[in-house]
N, CA and C atoms of all chains as a GROMACS GRO file, in nm:
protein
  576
    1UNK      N    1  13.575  11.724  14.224
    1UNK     CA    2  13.705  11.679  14.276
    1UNK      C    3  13.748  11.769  14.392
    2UNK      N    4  13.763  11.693  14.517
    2UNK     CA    5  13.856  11.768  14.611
    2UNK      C    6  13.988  11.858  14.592
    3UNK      N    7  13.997  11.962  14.630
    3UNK     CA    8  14.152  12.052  14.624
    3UNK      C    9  14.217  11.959  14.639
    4UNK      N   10  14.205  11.868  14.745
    4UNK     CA   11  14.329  11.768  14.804
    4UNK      C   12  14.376  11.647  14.737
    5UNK      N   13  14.227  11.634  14.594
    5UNK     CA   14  14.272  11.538  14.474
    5UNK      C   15  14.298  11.601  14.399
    6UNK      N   16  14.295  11.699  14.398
    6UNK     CA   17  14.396  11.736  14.270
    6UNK      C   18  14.504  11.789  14.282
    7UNK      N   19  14.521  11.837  14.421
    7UNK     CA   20  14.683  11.830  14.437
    7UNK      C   21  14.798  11.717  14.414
    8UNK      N   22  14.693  11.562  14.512
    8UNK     CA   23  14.745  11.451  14.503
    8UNK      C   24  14.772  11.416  14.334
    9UNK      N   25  14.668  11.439  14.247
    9UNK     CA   26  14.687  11.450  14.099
    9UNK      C   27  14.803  11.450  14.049
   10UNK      N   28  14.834  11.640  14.108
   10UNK     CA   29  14.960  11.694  14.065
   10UNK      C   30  15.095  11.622  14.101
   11UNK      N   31  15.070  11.557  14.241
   11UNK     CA   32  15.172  11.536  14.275
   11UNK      C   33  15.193  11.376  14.210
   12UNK      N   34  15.143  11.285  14.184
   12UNK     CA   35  15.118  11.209  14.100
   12UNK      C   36  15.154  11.210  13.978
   13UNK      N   37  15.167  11.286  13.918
   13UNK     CA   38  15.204  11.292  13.773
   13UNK      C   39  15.278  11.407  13.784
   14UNK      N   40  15.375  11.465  13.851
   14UNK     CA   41  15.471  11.588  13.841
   14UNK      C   42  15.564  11.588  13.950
   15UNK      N   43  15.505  11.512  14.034
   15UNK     CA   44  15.602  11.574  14.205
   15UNK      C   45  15.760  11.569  14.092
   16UNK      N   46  15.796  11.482  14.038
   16UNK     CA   47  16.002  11.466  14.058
   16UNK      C   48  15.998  11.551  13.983
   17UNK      N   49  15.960  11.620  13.870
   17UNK     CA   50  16.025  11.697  13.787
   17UNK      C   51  15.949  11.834  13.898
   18UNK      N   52  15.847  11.869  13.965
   18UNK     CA   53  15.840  11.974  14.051
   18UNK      C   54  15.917  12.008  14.128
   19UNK      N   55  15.971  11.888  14.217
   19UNK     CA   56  16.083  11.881  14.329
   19UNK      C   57  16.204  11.927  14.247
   20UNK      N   58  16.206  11.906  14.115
   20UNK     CA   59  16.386  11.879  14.108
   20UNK      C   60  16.425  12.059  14.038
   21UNK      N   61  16.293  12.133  13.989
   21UNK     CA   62  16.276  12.274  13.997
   21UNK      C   63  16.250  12.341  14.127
   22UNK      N   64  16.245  12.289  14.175
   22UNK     CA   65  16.261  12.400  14.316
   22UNK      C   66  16.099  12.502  14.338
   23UNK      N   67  16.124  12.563  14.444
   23UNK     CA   68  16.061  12.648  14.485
   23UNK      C   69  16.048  12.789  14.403
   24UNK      N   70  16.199  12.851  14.359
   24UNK     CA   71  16.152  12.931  14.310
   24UNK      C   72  16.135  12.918  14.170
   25UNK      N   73  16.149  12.846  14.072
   25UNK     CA   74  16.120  12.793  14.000
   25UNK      C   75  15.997  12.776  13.906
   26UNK      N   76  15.942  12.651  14.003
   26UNK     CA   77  15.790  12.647  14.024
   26UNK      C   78  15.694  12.809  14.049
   27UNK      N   79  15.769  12.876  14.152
   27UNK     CA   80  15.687  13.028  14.169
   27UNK      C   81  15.698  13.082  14.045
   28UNK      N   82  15.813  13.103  13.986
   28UNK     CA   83  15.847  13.206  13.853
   28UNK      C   84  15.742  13.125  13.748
   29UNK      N   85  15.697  12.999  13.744
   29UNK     CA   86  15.591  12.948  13.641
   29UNK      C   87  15.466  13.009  13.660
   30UNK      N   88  15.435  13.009  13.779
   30UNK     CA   89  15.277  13.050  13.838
   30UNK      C   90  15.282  13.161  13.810
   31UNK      N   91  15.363  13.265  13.829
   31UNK     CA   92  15.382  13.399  13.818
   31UNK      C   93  15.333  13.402  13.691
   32UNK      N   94  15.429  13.319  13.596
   32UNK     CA   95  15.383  13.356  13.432
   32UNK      C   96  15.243  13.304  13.386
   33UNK      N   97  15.196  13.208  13.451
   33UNK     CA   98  15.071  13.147  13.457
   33UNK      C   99  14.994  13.257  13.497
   34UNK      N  100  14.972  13.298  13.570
   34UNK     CA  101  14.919  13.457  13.634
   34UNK      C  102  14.867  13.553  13.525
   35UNK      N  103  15.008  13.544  13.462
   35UNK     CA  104  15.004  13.700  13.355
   35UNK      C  105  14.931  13.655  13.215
   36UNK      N  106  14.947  13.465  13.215
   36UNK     CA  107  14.896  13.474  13.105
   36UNK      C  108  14.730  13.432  13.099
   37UNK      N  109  14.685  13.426  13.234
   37UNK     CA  110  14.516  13.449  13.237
   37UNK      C  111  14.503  13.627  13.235
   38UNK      N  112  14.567  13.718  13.272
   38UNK     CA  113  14.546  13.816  13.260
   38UNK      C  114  14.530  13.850  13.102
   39UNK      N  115  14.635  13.808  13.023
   39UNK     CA  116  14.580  13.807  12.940
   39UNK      C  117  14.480  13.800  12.825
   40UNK      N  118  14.454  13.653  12.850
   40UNK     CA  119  14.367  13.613  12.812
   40UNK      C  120  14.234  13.705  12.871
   41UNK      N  121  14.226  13.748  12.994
   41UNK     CA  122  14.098  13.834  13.038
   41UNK      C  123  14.110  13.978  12.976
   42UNK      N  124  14.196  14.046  12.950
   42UNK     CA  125  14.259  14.115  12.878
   42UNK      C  126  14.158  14.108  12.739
   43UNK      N  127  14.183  14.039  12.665
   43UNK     CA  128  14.138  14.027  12.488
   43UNK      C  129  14.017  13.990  12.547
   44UNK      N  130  13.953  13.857  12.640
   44UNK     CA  131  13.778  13.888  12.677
   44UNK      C  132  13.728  13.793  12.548
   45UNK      N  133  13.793  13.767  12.476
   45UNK     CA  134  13.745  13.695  12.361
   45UNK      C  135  13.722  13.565  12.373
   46UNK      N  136  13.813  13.442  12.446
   46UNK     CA  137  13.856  13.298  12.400
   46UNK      C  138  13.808  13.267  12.588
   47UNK      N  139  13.657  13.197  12.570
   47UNK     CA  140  13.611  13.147  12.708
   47UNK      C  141  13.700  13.033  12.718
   48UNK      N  142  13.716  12.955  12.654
   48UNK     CA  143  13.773  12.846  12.619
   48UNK      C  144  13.942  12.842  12.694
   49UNK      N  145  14.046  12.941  12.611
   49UNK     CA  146  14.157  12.989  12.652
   49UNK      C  147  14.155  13.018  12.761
   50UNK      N  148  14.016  13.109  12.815
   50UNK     CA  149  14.037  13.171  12.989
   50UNK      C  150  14.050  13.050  13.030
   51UNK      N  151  13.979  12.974  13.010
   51UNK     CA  152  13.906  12.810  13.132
   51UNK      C  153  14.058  12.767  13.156
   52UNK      N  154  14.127  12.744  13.036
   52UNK     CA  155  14.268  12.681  13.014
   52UNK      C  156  14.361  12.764  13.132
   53UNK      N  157  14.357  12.901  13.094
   53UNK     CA  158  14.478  12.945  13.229
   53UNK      C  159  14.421  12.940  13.371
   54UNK      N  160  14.287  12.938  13.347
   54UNK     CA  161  14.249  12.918  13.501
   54UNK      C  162  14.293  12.787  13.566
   55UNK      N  163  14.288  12.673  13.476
   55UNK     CA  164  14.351  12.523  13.505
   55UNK      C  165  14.485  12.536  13.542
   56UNK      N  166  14.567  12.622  13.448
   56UNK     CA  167  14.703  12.623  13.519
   56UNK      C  168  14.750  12.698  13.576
   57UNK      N  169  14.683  12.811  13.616
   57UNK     CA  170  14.710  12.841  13.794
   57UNK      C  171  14.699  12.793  13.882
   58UNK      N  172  14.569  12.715  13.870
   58UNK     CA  173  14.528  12.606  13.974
   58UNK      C  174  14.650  12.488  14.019
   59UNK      N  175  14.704  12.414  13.947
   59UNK     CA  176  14.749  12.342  13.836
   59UNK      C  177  14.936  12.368  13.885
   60UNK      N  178  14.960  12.554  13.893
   60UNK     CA  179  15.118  12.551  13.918
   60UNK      C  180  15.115  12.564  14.067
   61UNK      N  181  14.981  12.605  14.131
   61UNK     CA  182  14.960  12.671  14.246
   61UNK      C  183  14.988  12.494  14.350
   62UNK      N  184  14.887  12.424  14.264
   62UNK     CA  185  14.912  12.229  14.354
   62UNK      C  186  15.036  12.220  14.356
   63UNK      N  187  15.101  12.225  14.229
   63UNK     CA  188  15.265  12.178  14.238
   63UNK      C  189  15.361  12.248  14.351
   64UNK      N  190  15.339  12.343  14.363
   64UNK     CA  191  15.378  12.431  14.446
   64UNK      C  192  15.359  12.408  14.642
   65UNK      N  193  15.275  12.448  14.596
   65UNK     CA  194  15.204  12.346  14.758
   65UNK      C  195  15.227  12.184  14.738
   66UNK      N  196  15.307  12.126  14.669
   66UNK     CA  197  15.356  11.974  14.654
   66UNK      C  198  15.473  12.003  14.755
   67UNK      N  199  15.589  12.072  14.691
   67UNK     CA  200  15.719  12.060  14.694
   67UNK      C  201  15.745  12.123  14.853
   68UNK      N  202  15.657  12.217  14.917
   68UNK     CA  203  15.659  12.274  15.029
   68UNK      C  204  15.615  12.150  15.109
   69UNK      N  205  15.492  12.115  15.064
   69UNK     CA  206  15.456  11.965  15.157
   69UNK      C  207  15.304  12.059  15.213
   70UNK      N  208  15.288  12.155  15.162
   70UNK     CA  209  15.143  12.208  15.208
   70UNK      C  210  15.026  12.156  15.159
   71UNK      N  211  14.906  12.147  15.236
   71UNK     CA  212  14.800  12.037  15.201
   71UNK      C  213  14.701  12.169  15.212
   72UNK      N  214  14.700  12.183  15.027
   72UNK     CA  215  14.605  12.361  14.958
   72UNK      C  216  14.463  12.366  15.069
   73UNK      N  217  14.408  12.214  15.033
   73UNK     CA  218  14.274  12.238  15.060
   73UNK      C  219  14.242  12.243  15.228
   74UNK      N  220  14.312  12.197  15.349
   74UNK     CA  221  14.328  12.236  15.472
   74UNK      C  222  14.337  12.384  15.510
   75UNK      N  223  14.427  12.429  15.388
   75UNK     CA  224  14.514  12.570  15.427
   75UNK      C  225  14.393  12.644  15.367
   76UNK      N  226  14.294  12.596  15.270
   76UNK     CA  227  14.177  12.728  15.233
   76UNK      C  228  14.099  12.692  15.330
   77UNK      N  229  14.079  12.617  15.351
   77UNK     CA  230  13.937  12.577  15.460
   77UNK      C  231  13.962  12.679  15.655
   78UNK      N  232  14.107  12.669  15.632
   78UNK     CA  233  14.142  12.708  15.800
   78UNK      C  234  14.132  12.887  15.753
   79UNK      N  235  14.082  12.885  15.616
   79UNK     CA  236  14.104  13.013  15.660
   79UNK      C  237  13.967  13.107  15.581
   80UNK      N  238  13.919  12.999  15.528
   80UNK     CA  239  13.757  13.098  15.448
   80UNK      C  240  13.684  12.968  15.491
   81UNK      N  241  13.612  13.000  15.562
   81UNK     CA  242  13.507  12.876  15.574
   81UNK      C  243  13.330  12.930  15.625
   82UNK      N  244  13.274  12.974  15.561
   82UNK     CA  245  13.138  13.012  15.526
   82UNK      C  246  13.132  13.135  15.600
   83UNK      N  247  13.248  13.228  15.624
   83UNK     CA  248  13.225  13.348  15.715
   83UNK      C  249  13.347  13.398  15.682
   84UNK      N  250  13.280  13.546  15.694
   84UNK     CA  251  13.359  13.660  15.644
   84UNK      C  252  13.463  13.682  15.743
   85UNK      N  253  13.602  13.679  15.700
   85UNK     CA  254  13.700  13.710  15.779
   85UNK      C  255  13.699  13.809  15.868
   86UNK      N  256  13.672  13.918  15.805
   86UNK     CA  257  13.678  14.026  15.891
   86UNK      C  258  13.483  14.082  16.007
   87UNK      N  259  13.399  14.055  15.914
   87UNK     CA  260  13.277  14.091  15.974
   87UNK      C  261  13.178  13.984  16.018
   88UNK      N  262  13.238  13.866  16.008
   88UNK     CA  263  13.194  13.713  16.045
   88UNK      C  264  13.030  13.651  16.003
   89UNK      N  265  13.024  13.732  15.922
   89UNK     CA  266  12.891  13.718  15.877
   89UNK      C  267  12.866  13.658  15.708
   90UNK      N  268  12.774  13.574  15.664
   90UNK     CA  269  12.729  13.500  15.589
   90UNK      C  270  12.627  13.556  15.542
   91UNK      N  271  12.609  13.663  15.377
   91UNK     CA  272  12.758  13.700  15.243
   91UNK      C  273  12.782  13.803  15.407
   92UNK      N  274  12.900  13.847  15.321
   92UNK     CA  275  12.984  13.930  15.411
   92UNK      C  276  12.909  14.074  15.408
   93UNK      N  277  12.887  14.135  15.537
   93UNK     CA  278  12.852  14.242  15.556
   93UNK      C  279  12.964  14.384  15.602
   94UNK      N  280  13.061  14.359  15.566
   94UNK     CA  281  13.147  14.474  15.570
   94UNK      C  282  13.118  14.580  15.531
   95UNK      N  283  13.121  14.716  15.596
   95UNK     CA  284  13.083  14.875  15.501
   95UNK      C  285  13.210  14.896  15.484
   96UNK      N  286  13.355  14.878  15.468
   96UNK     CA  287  13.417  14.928  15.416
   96UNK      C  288  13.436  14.984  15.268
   97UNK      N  289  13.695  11.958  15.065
   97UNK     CA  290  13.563  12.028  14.991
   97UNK      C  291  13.669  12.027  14.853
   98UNK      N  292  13.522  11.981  14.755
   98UNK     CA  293  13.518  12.036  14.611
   98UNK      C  294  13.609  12.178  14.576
   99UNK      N  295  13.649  12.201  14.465
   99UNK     CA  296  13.685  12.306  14.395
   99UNK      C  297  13.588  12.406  14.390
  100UNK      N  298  13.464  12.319  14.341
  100UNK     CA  299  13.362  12.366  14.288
  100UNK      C  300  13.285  12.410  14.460
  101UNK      N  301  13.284  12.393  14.518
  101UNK     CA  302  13.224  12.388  14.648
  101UNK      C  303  13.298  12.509  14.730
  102UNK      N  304  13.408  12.501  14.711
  102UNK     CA  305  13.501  12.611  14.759
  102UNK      C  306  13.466  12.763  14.665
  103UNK      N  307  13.430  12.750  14.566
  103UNK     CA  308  13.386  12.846  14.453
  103UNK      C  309  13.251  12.898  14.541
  104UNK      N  310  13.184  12.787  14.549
  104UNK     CA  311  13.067  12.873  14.573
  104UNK      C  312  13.020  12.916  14.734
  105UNK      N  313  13.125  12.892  14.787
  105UNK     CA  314  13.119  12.919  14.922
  105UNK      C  315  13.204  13.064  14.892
  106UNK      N  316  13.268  13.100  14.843
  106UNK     CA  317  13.335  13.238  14.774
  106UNK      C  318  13.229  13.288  14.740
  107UNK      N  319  13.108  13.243  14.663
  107UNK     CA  320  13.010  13.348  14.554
  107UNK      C  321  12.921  13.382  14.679
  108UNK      N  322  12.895  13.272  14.774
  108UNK     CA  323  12.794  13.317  14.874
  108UNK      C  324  12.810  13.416  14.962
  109UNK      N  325  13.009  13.441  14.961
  109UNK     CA  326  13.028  13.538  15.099
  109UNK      C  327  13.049  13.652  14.998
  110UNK      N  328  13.149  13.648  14.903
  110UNK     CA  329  13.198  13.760  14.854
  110UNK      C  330  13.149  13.850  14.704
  111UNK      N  331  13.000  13.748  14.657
  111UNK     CA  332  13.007  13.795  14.511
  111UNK      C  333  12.954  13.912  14.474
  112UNK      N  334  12.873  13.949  14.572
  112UNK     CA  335  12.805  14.108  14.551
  112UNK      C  336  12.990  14.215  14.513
  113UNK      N  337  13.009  14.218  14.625
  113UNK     CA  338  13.153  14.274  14.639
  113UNK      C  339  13.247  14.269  14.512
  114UNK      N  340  13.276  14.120  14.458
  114UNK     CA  341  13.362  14.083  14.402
  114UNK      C  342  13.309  14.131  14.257
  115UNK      N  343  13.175  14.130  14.192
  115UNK     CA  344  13.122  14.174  14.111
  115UNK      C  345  13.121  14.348  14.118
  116UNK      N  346  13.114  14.402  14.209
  116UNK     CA  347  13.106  14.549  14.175
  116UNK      C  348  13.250  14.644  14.183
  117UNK      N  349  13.379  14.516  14.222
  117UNK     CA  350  13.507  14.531  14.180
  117UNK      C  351  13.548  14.562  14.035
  118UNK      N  352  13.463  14.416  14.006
  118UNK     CA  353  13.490  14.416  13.842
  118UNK      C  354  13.614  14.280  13.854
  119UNK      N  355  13.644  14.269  13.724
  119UNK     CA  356  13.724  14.166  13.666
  119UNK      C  357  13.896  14.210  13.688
  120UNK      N  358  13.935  14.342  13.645
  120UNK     CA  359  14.039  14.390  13.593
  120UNK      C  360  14.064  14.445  13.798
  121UNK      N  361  13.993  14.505  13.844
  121UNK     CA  362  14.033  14.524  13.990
  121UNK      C  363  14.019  14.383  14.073
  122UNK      N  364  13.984  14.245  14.037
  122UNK     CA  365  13.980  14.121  14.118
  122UNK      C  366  14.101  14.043  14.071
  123UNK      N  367  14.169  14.083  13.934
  123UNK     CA  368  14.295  14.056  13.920
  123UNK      C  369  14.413  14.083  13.939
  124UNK      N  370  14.384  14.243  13.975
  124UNK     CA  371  14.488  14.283  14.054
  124UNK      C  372  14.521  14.232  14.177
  125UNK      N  373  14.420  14.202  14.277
  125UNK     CA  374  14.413  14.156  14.397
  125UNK      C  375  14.559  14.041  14.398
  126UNK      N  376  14.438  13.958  14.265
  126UNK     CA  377  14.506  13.825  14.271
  126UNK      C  378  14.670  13.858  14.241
  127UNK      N  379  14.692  13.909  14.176
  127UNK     CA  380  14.814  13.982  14.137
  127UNK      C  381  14.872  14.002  14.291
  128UNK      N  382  14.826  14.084  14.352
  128UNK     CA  383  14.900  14.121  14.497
  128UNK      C  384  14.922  14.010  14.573
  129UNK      N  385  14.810  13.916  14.586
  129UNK     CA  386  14.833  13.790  14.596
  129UNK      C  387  14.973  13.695  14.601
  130UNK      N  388  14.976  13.725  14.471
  130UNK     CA  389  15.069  13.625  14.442
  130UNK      C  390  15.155  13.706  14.504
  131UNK      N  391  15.246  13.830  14.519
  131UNK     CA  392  15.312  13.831  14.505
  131UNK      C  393  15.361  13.831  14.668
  132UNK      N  394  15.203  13.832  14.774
  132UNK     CA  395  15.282  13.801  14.918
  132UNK      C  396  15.315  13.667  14.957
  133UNK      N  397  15.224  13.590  14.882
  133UNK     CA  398  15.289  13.408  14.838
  133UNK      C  399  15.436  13.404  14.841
  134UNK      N  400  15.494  13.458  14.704
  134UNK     CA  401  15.628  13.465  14.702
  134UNK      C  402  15.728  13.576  14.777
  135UNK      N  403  15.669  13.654  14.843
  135UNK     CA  404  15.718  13.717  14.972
  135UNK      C  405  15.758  13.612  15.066
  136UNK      N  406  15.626  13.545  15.115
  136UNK     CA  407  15.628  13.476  15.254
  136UNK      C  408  15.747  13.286  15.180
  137UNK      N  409  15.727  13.264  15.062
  137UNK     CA  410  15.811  13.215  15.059
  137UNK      C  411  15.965  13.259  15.022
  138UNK      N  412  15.982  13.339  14.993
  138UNK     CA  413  16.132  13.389  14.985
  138UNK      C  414  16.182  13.394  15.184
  139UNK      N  415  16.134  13.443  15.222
  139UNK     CA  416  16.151  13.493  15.364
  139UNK      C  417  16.148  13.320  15.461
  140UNK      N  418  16.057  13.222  15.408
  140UNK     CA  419  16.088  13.067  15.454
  140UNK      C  420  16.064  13.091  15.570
  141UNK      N  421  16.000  13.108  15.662
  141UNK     CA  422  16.040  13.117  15.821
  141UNK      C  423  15.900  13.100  15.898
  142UNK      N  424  15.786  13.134  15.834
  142UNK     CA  425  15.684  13.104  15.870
  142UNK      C  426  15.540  13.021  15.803
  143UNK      N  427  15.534  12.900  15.825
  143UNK     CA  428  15.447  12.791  15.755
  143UNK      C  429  15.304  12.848  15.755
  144UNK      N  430  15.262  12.897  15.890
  144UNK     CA  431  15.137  12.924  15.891
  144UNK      C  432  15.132  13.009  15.812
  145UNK      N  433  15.231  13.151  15.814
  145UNK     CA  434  15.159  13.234  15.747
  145UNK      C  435  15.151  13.202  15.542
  146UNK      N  436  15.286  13.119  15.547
  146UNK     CA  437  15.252  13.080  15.366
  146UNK      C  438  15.138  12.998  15.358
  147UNK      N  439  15.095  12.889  15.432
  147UNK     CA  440  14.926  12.843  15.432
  147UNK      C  441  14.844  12.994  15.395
  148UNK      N  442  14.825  13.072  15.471
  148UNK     CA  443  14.756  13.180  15.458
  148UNK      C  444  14.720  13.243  15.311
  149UNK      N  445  14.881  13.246  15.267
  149UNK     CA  446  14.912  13.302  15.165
  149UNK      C  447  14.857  13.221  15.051
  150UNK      N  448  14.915  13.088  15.053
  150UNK     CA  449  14.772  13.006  14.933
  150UNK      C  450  14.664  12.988  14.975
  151UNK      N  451  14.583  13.048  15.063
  151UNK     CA  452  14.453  13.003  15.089
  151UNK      C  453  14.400  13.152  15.002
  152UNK      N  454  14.508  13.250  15.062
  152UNK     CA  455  14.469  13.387  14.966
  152UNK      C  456  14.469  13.365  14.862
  153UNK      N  457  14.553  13.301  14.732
  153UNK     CA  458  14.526  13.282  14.609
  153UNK      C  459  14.420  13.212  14.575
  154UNK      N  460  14.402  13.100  14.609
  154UNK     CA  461  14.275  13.067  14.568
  154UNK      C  462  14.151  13.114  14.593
  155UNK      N  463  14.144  13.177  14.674
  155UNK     CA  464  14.021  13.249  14.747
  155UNK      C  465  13.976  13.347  14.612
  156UNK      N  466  14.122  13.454  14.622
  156UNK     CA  467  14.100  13.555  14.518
  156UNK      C  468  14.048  13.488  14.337
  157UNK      N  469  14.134  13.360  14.346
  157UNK     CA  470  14.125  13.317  14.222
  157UNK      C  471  13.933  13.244  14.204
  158UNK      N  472  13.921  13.216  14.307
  158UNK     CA  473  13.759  13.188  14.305
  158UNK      C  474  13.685  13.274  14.280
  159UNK      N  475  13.701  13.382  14.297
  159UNK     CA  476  13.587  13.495  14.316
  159UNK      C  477  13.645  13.535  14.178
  160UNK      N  478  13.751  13.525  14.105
  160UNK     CA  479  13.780  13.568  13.979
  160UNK      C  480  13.688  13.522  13.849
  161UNK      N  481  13.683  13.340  13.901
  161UNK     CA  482  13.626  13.277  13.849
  161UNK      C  483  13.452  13.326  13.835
  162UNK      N  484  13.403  13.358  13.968
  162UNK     CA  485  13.269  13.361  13.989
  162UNK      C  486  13.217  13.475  13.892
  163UNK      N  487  13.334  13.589  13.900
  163UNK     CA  488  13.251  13.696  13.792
  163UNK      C  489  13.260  13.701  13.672
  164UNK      N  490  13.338  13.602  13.670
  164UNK     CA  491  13.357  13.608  13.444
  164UNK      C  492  13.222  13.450  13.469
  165UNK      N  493  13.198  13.384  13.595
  165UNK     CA  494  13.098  13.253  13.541
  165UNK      C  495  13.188  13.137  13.506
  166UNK      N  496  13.278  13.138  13.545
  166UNK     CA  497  13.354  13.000  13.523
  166UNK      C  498  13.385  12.936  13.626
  167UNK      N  499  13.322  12.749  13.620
  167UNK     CA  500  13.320  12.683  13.687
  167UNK      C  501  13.491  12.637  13.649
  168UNK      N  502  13.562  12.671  13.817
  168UNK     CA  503  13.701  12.639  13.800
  168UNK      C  504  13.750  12.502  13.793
  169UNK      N  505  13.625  12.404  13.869
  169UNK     CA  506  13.630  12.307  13.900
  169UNK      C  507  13.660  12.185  13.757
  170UNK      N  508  13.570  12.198  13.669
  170UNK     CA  509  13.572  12.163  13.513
  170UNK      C  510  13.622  12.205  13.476
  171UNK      N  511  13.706  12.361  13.481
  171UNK     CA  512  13.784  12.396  13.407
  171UNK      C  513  13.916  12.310  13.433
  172UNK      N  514  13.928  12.266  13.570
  172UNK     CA  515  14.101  12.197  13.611
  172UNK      C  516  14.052  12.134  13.550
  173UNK      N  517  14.000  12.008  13.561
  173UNK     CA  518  13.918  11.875  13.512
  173UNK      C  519  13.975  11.897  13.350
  174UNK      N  520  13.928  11.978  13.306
  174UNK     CA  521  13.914  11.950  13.163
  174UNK      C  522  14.064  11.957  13.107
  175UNK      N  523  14.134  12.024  13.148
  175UNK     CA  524  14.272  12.038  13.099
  175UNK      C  525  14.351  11.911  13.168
  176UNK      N  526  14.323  11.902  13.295
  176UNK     CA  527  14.462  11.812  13.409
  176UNK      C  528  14.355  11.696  13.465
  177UNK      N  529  14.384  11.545  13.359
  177UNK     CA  530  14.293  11.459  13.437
  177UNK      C  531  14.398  11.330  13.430
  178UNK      N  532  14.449  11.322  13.545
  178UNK     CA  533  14.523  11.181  13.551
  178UNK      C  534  14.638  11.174  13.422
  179UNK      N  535  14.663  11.214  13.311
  179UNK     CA  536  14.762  11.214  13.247
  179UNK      C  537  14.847  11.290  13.235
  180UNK      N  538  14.950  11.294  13.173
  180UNK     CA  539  15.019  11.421  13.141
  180UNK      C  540  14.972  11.473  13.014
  181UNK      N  541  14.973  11.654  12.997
  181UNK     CA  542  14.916  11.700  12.878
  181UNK      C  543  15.008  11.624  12.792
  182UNK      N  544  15.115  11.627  12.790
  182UNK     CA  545  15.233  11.576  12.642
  182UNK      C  546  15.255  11.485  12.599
  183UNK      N  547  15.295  11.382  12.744
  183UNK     CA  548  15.317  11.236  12.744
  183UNK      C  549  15.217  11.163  12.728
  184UNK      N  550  15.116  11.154  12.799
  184UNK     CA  551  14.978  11.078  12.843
  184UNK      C  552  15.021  11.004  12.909
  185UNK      N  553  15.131  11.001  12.987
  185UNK     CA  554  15.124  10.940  13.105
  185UNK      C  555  15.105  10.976  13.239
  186UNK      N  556  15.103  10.847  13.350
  186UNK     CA  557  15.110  10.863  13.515
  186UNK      C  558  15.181  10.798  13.538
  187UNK      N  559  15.323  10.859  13.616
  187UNK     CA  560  15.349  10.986  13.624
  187UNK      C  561  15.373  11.044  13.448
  188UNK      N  562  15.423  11.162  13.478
  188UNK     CA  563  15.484  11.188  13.335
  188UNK      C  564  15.643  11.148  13.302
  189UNK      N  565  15.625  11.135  13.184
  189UNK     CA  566  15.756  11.066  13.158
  189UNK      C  567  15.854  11.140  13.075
  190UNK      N  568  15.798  11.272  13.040
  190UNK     CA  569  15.836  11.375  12.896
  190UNK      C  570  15.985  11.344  12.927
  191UNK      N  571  16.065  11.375  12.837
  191UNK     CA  572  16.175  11.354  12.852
  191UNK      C  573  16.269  11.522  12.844
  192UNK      N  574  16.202  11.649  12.811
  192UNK     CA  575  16.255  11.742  12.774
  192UNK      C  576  16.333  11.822  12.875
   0.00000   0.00000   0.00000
């Protein structure tokens, strides 16, 4: 599935109740979405549980980029696209 | 591009790197991440650079994925497919 279908996804089955939480809102979810894959990586135990918060970062991160009107998968592509940001090379050869 | 495609265009540039970070230092990142996301959106004033800013989360969140081995792509899939988790509907209809 494209970033840009599963944003459309999100926005599909969430935009009004995303829109009608707002911006910061929506952020303060992802945030907690955040802490609770940390967790889960944390204990190292439940592959299963990780897979799950990885979905809803993904997941608060679309909704998010809904309500702004940002299109995720344009905005990763304009900015990682088979070359290293900084040393432009393919894997990245940075000595830092 | 794929989820999954975007993943591995991450493992090809960054995974040597991202692997000898470790798990617990690639979450911090993501951690910092987020939190210039919600910098650049509190501040509202510049589009390009919040594009930037989610292209950074997912980026980081790919390479998170790549060293624990989780395909992020099936992981959204498996949790967020066309329904709502609660309702089972499109859109959702929860009432809470």
């Amino acid at each position: 599935m494209h970033i840009h279908e599963f944003q459309e996804m999100m926005h599909s089955l969430y935009f009004k109740r995303d829109s009608e939480r707002g911006v910061n809102g929506t952020y303060n979810w992802l945030v907690d979405e955040i802490a609770e894959l940390g967790e889960e990586l944390k204990k190292g135990e439940d592959r299963e549980a990780t897979e799950k918060e990885f979905a809803d970062v993904i997941a608060w991160l679309a909704s998010l980029a809904n309500i702004i009107g940002i299109d995720h998968e344009k905005a990763a592509i304009n900015k990682y696209n088979y070359k290293c940001l900084k040393c432009q090379q393919t894997p990245c050869k940075c000595t830092f």
